[in-house]
N, C-alpha and C positions, 0 to 999 in steps of 0.2 A: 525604760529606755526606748525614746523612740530614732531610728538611721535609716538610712535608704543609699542604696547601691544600685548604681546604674552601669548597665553591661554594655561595653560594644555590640551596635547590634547593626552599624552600619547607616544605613539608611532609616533603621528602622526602630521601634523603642521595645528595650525591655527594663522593669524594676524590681528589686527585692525588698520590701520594708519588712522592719523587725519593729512591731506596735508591742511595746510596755517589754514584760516577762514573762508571761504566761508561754507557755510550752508549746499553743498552737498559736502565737501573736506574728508569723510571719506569711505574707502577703504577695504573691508573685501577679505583677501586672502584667502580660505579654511576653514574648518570648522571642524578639526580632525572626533569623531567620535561625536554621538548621543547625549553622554553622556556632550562631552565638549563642545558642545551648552545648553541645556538643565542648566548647572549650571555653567555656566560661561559667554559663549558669550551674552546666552538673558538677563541675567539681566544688562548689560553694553548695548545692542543694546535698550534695554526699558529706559534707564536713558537718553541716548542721543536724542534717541524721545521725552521724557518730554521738552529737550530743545529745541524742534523744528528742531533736524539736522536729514539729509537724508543718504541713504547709493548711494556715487556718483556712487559705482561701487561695485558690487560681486565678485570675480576672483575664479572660481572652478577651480584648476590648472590643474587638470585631475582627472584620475575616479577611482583612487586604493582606496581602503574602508578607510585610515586612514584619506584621505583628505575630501573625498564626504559625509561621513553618516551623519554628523554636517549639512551641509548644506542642506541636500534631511531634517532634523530635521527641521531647519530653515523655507526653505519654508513651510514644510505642517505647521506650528504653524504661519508663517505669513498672511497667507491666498491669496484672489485673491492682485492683486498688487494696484487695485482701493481703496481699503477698507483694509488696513494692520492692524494688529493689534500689531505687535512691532515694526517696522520702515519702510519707503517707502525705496523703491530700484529703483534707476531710469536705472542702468543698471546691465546686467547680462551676462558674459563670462562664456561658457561651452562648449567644443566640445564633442557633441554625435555623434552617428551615422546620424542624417541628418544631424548636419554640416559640416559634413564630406564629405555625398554623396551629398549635395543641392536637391534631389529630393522631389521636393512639390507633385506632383498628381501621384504616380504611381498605374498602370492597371498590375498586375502582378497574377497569380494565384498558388496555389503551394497545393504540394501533400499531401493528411491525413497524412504521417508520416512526412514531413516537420514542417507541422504547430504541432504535437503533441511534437516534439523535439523540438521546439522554446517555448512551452507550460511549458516545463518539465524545460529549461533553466529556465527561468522567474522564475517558480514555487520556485525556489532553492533560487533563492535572495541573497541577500550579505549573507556571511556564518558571522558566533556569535564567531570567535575563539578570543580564548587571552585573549581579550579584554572584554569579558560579557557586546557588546553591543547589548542589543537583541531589541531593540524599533523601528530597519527596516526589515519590511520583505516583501518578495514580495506582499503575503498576502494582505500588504497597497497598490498596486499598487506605492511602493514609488521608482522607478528610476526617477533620477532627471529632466533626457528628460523629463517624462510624469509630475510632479508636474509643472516643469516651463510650459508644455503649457497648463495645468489645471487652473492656477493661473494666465495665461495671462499676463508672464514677458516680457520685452525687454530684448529679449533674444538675443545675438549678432547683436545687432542694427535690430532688427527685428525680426524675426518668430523663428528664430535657423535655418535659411537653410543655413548660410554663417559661416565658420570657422573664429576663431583669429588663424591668422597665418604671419610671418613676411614678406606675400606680400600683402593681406589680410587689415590687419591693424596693418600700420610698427608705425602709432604713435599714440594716443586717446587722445582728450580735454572731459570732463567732460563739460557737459552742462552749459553754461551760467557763468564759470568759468576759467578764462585765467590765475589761480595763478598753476595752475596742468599740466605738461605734460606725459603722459604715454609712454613709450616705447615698441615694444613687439619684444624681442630674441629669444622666441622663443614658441611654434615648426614652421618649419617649413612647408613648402607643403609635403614636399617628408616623411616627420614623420608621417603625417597623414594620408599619402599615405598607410603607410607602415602599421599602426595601421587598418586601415580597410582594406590590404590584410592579417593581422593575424587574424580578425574576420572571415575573408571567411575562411582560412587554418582550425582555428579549430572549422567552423563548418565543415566542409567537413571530418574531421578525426570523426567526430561523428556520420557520414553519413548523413548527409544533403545536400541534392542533387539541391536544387534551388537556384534564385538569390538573395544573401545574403546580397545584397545592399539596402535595405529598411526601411525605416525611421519607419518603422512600427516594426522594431523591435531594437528598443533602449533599454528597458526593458533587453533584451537578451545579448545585447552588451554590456551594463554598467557591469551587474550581470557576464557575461562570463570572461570578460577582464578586473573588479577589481581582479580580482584572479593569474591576471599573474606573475610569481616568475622572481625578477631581480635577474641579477647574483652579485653576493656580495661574498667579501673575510672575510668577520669580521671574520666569524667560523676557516676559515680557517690559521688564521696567529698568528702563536706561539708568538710572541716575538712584543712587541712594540717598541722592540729597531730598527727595520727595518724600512729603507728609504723610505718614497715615491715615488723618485724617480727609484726605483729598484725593488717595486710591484706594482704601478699603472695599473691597468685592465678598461679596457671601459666597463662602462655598455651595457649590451645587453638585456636590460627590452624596448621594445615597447613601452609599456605603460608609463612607466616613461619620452622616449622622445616626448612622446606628450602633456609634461608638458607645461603648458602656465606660462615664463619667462618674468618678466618687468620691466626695469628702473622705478622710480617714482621719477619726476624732479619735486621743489619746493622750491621757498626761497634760492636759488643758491644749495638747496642739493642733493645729488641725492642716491636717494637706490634702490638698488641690490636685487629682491627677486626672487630666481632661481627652486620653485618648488621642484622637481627629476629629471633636466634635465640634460643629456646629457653634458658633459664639452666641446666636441668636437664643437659642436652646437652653446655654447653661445660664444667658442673662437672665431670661423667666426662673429659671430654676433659682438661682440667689435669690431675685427678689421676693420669691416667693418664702425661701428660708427667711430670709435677715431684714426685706425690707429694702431700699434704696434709698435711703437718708441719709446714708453712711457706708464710707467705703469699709470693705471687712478684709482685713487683716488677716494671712494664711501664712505659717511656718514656712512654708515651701509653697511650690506651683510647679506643676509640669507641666511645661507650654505645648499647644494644642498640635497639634500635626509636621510635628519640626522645627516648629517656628513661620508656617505659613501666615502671612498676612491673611489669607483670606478665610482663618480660623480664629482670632484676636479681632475683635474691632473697637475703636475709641470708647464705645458706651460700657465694651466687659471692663476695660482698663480704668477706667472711672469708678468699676463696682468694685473692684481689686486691685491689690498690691501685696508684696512680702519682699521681706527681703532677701532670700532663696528663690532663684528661678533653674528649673531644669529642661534641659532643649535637648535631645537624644537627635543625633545626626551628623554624618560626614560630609554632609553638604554635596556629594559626587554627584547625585541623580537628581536632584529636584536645586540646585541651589540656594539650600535651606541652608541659615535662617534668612527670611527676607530683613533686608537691614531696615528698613522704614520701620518695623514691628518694632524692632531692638533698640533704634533710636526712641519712639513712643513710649517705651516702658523707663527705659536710664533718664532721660528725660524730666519726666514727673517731679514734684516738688515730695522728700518725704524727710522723715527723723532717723533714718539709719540708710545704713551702706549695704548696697545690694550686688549681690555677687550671682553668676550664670553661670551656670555648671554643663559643660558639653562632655557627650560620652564618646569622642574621640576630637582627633585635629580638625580643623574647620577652617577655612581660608576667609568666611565670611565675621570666624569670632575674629582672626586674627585680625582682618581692620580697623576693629573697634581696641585696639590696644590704648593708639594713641588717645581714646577721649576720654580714659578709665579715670583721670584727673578729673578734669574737667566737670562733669556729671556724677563722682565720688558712685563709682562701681569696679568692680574689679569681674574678670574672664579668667575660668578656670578651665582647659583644656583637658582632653583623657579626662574625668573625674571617675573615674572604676572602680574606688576603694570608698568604705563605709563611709559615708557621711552624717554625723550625728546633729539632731534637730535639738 
């Protein structure tokens, strides 16, 4: 059995896939915010416990506040990972700052105003905007680096000193279960690379003079660089009658390419779940799998960052198609989905009917009602209940 259930998460994306039968085959991709844990994810993660199933795998896909607060919620209400109190977790993907640097023991000392601007960082915590999610704050000591090594997760098949990255770990079996194959597209090395020279950069413009590289301050890093603004056109594009192919912009959000990207191979199917990553990214990554001779076919797709255009460009949509698409967003804060995307994808010449699955009301799905003829796709609003592949 492979399904996938997509939670309100607001703005933001969370999923639960159930891969095959096996007792650990279920898959939680992010966690939106505080609130879309709290009334939705745990009482489906506590139902599943009752039946004796595990979570085979966590995926924090990175650390912008719409994905992590759900999950930093998660753990503290799960407890240590010996003794859970809503479902075991037998592994846990997140890159913080020591998966980043690997540094297990460092001897480093640093100056009263270093340590009081790392103080001041921390001290600020995920900000409450938008969203009136106020149940994380630094306060709790809740970044998620520090809960996973409070709570004693297998965290990146160990400690958290090792990144998911597509040299790293280009493929994952879930323990003791040969019906699951994982892919990872991405980030890559040099993403992450790139992610912790923007943690040096802006601590250094806030004057912070020592070696920024320490696992001792993940607190700082998570809290700093959820806040970082990708570059996005929604605001900016009058007219939804315009092409894709004639405004396509690469994202330039760090953070968003540090997204962790992965096939989920099962029961011959195979799904697409892309984070906020980078379109450029996962292009090398397929063609590297499959080749570009041929477009590859995917059970599903969970579309890249809301449905931003500047996460989608003409050349990924030429590598891909399915006839399941999933867009996690209320459209309130970013004006997601950009509609140029959504035309670009309906559009396409294909052999089946393609149906878009949004995890709440959307004012941008509903103007595509009237072309659901037209272009032979159909707009699914709310989809919050199982979905079977």
């Amino acid at each position: 059995m492979v399904r996938i259930k997509m939670f309100p998460a607001k703005n933001g994306d969370s999923f639960l896939i159930q891969t095959g039968t096996m007792y650990n085959g279920f898959i939680l991709i992010d966690g939106g915010y505080s609130s879309t844990f709290t009334n939705y994810i745990k009482p489906e993660l506590m139902k599943l416990n009752e039946q004796n199933y595990k979570l085979g795998l966590v995926v924090n896909t990175h650390i912008d506040e719409d994905h992590i607060k759900g999950i930093i919620k998660f753990v503290q209400d799960n407890g240590v990972s010996t003794h859970t109190s809503i479902i075991p977790i037998e592994n846990f993907w997140h890159n913080s700052l020591r998966a980043i640097t690997g540094i297990t023991n460092p001897l480093i000392q640093y100056s009263k105003p270093d340590k009081e601007l790392l103080a001041q960082i921390s001290t600020r915590g995920y900000s409450n905007d938008d969203e009136g999610d106020n149940e994380i704050s630094a306060r709790q000591g809740s970044s998620l680096a520090k809960c996973l090594v409070q709570h004693n997760h297998n965290w990146n098949s160990g400690e958290g000193y090792q990144s998911i990255n597509t040299q790293t770990t280009p493929t994952f079996a879930l323990k003791d279960n040969d019906e699951v194959i994982i892919k990872v597209l991405s980030p890559t090395p040099d993403a992450l690379e790139q992610l912790g020279n923007k943690w040096k950069k802006d601590l250094k413009k806030l004057g912070f003079a020592g070696n920024a590289l320490n696992q001792e301050f993940d607190d700082g890093f998570e809290f700093l660089l959820s806040k970082d603004q990708p570059s996005t056109t929604s605001n900016l594009i009058s007219s939804s009658k315009r092409n894709l192919e004639d405004i396509y912009v690469p994202d330039t959000s760090i953070t968003n390419r540090s997204s962790i990207s992965i096939i989920i191979e099962c029961e011959e199917k195979r799904l697409l779940f892309l984070g906020d990553s980078w379109s450029e990214d996962i292009e090398n990554s397929l063609i590297a799998l499959y080749g570009d001779d041929k477009k590859i076919i995917f059970d599903a797709i969970k579309v890249s960052h809301h449905g931003s255009l500047n996460n989608t460009s003409p050349r990924l949509l030429s590598l891909v198609d399915s006839p399941l698409y999933f867009i996690s967003t209320n459209g309130k804060k970013h004006n997601h989905p950009d509609i140029p995307l959504i035309k670009a994808i309906i559009q396409r010449p294909s052999d089946f009917n393609r149906k878009i699955y949004f995890s709440e009301k959307n004012k941008n799905a509903q103007s595509l009602y009237p072309f659901q003829k037209e272009f032979n796709f159909e707009i699914i609003e709310q989809a919050n209940e199982w979905i079977h592949i």
